[in-house]
N, C-alpha and C positions, 0 to 999 in steps of 0.2 A: 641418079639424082640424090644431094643430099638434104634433107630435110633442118634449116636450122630450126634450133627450140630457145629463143631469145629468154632470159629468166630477166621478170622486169618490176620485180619488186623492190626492198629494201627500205632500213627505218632511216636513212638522209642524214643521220648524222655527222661524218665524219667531215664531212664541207660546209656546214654549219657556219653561219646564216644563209648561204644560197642554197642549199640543198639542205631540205627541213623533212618528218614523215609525212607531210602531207603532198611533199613537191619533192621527193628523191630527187639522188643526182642525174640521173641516167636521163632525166626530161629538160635539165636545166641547158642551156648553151654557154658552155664551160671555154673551149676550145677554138669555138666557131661559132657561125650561124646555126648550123646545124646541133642539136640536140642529142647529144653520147648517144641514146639510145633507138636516134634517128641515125645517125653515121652507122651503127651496132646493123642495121637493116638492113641498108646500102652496102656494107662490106660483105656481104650474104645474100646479095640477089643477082640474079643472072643468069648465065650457063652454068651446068651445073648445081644452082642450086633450085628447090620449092620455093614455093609460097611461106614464110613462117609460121612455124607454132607458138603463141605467145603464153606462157605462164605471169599473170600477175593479180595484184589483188584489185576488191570491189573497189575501194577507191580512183584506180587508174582505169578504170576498162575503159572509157570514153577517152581520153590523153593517150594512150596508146594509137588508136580507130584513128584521131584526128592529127596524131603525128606522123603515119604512115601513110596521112592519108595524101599529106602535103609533100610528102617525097614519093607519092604515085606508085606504093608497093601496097601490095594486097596479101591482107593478113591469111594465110590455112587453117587459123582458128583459134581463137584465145580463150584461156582458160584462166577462171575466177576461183581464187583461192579462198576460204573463207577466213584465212589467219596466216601469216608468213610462219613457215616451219623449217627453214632452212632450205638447202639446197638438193637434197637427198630426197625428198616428197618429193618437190617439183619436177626432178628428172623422172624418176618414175612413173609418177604422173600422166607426163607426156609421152614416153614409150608406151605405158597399157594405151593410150589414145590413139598413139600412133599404131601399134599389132594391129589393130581393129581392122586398116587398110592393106598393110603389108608387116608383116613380121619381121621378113626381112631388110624391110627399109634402113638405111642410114639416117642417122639422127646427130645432130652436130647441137651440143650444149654447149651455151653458151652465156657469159654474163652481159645484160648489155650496156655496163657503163665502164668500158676500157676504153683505150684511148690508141689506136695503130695506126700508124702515120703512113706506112703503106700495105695500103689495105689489098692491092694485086698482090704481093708479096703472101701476104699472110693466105689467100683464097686460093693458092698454090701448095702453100705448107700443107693445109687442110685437104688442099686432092691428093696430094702426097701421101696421106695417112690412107689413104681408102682402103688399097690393096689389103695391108696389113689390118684394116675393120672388116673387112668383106674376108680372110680368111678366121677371122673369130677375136681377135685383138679390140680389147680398151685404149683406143689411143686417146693421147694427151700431149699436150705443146708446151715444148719448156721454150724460157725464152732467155739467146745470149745476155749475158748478163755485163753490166756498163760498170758498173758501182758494189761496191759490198752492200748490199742491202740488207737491213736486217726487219724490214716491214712484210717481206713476202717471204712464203714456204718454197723451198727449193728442192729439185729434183736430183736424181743420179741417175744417170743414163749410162748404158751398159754395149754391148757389142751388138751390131747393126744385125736386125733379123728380118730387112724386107729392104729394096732401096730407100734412103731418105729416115727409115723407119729403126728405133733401137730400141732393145732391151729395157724397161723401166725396173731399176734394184731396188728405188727406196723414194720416199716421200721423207723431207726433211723439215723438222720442225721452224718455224723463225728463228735463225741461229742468232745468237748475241753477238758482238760486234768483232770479238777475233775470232769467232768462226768463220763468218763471213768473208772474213779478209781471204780464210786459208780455201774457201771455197773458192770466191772470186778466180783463184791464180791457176783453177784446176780444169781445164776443159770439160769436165764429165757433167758439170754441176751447173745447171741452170734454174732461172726460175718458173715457179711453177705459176702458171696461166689460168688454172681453172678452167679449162677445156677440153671438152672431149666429146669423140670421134666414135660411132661405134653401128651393131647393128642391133635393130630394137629386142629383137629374142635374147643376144645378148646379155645385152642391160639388163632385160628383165632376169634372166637365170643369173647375173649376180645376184641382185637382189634376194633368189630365192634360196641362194649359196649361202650370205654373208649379211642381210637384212631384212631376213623374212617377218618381221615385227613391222616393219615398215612398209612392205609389200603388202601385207594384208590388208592393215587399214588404209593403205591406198586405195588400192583394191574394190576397196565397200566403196570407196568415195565417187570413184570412176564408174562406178555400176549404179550407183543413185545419184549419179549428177543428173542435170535438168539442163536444158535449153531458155534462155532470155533472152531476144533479142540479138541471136547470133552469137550470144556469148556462151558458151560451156560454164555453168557456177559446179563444182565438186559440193558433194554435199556434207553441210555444217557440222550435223550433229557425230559423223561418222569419224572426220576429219578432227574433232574435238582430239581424240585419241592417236594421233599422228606424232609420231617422235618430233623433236625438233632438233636436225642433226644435219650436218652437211655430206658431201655425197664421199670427200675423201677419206671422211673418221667411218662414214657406214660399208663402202666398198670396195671402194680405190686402195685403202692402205692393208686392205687384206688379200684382193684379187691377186692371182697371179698369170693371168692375160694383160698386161696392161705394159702400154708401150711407149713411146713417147719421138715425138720428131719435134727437131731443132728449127728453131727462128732467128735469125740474127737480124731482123728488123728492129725498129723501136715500139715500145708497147710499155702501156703503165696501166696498172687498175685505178690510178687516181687516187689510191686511199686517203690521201692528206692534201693539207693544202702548200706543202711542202712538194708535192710529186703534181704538183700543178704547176707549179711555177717551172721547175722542171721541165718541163712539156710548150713551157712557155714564149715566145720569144721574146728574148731581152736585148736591152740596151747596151754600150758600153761598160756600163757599170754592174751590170748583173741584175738589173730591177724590170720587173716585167710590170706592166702597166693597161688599162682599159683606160676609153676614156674618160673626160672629168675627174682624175686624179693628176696630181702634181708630184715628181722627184726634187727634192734640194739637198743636195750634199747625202743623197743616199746610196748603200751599194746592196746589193742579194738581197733586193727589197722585193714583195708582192703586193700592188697595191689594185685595188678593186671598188670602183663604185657600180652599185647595179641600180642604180637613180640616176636622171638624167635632173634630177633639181639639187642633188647632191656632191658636192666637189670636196674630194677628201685629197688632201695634202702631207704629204712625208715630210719631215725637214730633219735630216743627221740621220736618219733611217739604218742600221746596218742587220741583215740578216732577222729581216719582220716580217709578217705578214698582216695587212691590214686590208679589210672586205665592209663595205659599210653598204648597207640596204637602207629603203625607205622606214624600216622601223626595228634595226639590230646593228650595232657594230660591233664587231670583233678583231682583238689584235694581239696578234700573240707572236712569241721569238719563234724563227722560220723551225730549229729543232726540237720544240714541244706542241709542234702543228696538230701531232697526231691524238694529241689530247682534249681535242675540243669538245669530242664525245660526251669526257667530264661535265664540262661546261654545260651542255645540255642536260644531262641527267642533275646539273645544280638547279638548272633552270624550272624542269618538271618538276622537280622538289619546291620549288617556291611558286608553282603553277602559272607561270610567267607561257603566256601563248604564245608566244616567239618562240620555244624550244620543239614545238611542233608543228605548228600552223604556218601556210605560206602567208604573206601579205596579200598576194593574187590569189582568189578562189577559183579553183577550174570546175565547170560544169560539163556537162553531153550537150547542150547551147551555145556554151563560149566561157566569159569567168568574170568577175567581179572583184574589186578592190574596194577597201572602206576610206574614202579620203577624210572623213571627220568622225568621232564617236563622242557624244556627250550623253548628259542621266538621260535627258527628252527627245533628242534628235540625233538621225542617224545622215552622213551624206554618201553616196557610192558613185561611182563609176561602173557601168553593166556595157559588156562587151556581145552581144550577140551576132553568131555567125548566120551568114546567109542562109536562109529557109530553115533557120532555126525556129525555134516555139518551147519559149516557157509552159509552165503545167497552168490548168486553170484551177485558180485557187483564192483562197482569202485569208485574214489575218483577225485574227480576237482582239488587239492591243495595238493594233497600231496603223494609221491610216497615210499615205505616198504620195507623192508630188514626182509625177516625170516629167526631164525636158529632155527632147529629141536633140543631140550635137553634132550625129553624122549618120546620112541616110532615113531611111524613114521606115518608122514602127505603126504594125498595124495592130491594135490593143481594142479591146475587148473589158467590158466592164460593164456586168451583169447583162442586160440583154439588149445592148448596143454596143456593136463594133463600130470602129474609125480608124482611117488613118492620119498619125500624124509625122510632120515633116520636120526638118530642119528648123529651130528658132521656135518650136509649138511646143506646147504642154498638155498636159489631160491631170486634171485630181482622182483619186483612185480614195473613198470612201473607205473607213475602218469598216471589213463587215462584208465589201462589196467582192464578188465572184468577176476576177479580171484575169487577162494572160494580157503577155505582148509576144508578137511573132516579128519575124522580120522578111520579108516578104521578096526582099530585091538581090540583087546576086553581087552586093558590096556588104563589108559588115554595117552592122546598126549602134549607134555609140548613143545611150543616155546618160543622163545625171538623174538618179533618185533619191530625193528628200524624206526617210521617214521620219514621223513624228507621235507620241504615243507612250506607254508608260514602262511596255516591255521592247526589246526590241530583237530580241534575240531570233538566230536560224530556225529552231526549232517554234516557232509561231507560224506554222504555216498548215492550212488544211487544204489536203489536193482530191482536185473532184479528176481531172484527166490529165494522163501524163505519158507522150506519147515514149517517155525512156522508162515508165514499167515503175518510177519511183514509187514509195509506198508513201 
């Protein structure tokens, strides 16, 4: 059995505005219905594989739990990072976790916001490597390469040392644009996937080969993590001290176990919004399209509305990409896509909340959106899932008007409870000690009106909460 280790963190940048820090990509529905890091699961369940290990941070623990939970896979046990530190902590990480069971177990790392179109395909590559992991080998998955790419690291692969299974010579830097070319035309030289295959003793003994600095203060962190609610948190203070390094600069590009088997499926990490479109399907003319957007006279266009009250329109369009959200648009020529990063780190610079914050807040409840913000009044949307329950709490500044829009909330405010229904409201007093729960096995949709002099998240005093919030 292979154990995969989904890493499900990341600052959201690069897909910016759909994918923000606070709503990575890897949760958004890029592709499909399905959610990158919900497909990321499914490509990894079955024969053959475990339950998952999840690495991600406090902010996703709950979005994780409730995305896995809808595609009916059950998590092996997720781990709570107290700060993203690259990709080299979190494998490690999850190997000291995983020893603990078997040492010898398989462990399959993995990112999980790539994008593989046939996923049997690829679940084959992966048993393919076994052999050559179970004799002591770092495998790693290059993948045939379509295009000179110059956005991803490439590999060279060497004379076959197991069926399926070859030599890894080198890790190759993002080559500039006529290397690429001279790569492309070379069999040896694919790209590299960020994947890897291995067995946890393994793993662990590179580490103590080639980043034993990293290994240690893992190490402390794995040995003073705590138990929350099913979740593993590593602990903060120890983790403070954690290189921030990924796992090919720390082990990969010095190991000399490390092997590599060929893919000639399709497979994108999505970096840009250029490698989305890509992945895309288009039209005649080369323009991929969601709904509520309109083509006129465009070609190798990307066009994206992610409002359904939002209708964004092309006209003479060639080689763009335009994504408009309820409160961000972005549009930029299709080959400077991969610069929106910039854009973002402009944004933070002028403290513009769009450069990090979703428009939808997700809770361990369900999530909320702000459909109005003014000095005195606040209006929301609050989505709460079945036999959920907000904390019982109250507010110093500012006092709520709820009205019930679908299904029915049973709310609490101060020492009488009521349920109310479809078309009902309740007033919620500045001051007063209320929750609402949702009681029935459909979700619960209100409208709430605050009003008040402050109105911010951080106004809230919680007496019980059954997700551990402080």
């Amino acid at each position: 059995m292979i154990t995969p280790v989904l890493l499900c963190g990341g600052s959201g940048t690069r897909l910016w505005p759909l994918s923000r820090k606070s709503y990575p990509k890897q949760f958004a529905s890029i592709l499909g219905e399905e959610s990158l890091f919900q497909a990321s699961a499914r490509r990894f369940a079955g024969e053959n594989f475990s339950n998952p290990l999840l690495v991600t941070g406090d902010s996703f623990r709950f979005i994780v739990g409730e995305q896995l939970d809808a595609c009916a896979i059950k998590a092996g046990g997720i781990l709570i990072e107290p700060d993203g530190r690259n990709t080299a902590p979190a494998a490690i990480a999850a190997a000291l976790v995983l020893a603990r069971s078997d040492p010898q177990a398989l462990m399959l790392l993995v990112p999980s916001d790539h994008a593989i179109t046939d996923a049997q395909a690829f679940r084959e590559a992966v048993c393919a490597g076994t052999v050559a992991a179970r004799d002591g080998q770092i495998v790693t998955f290059g993948i045939a390469p379509d295009r000179a790419e110059t956005g991803y690291g490439w590999l060279e692969s060497g004379a076959e040392t197991h069926p399926f299974v070859m030599e890894l010579k080198q890790f190759i830097e993002k080559p500039d644009r006529e290397k690429a070319e001279t790569l492309l035309h070379d069999s040896r030289y694919l790209w590299n996937a960020g994947v890897f295959l291995a067995r946890v003793d393994v793993m662990i003994k590179a580490f103590q080969a080639h980043a034993p600095e990293v290994l240690t203060a893992v190490e402390s962190a794995v040995e003073k993590a705590t138990l929350d609610l099913g979740f593993t948190r590593l602990d903060p203070t120890t983790w403070a001290d954690v290189p921030d390094i990924s796992i090919d600069y720390a082990i990969m590009e010095k190991a000399d176990n490390v092997s590599v088997v060929r893919f000639d499926g399709k497979w994108s990490d999505l970096g840009s919004w250029e490698a989305v479109w890509q992945e895309s399907p288009r039209d005649a003319e080369g323009n991929a399209r969601t709904d509520h957007t309109t083509a006129l006279n465009c070609e190798n266009t990307l066009l994206r509305s992610e409002s359904d009250e939002i209708e964004l329109v092309g006209i003479g369009l060639k080689n763009v990409v335009a994504v408009a959200m309820r409160d961000a648009v972005m549009v930029a020529d299709m080959s400077d896509s991969q610069n929106v990063k910039h854009a973002v780190a402009t944004l933070k610079n002028r403290a513009a909340k769009q450069a990090v914050q979703f428009p939808v807040d997700h809770r361990p409840w369900g999530w909320f959106e702000t459909l109005i913000l003014s000095d005195r009044f606040q209006v929301k949307r609050i989505h709460v899932h079945p036999g959920a329950s907000l904390s019982l709490q109250s507010h110093h500044h500012r006092s709520e008007h709820w009205i019930v829009v679908t299904g029915t909330a049973k709310v609490t405010v101060d020492d009488e409870t009521k349920l109310i229904t479809e078309n009902e409201s309740i007033y919620i007093p500045l001051g007063a000690k209320h929750r609402m729960e949702n009681p029935g096995k459909m979700p619960m949709v209100l409208i709430e009106v605050q009003t008040g002099g402050y109105l911010g998240e951080d106004d809230i005093i919680r007496y019980e909460d059954i997700y551990a919030r402080s």
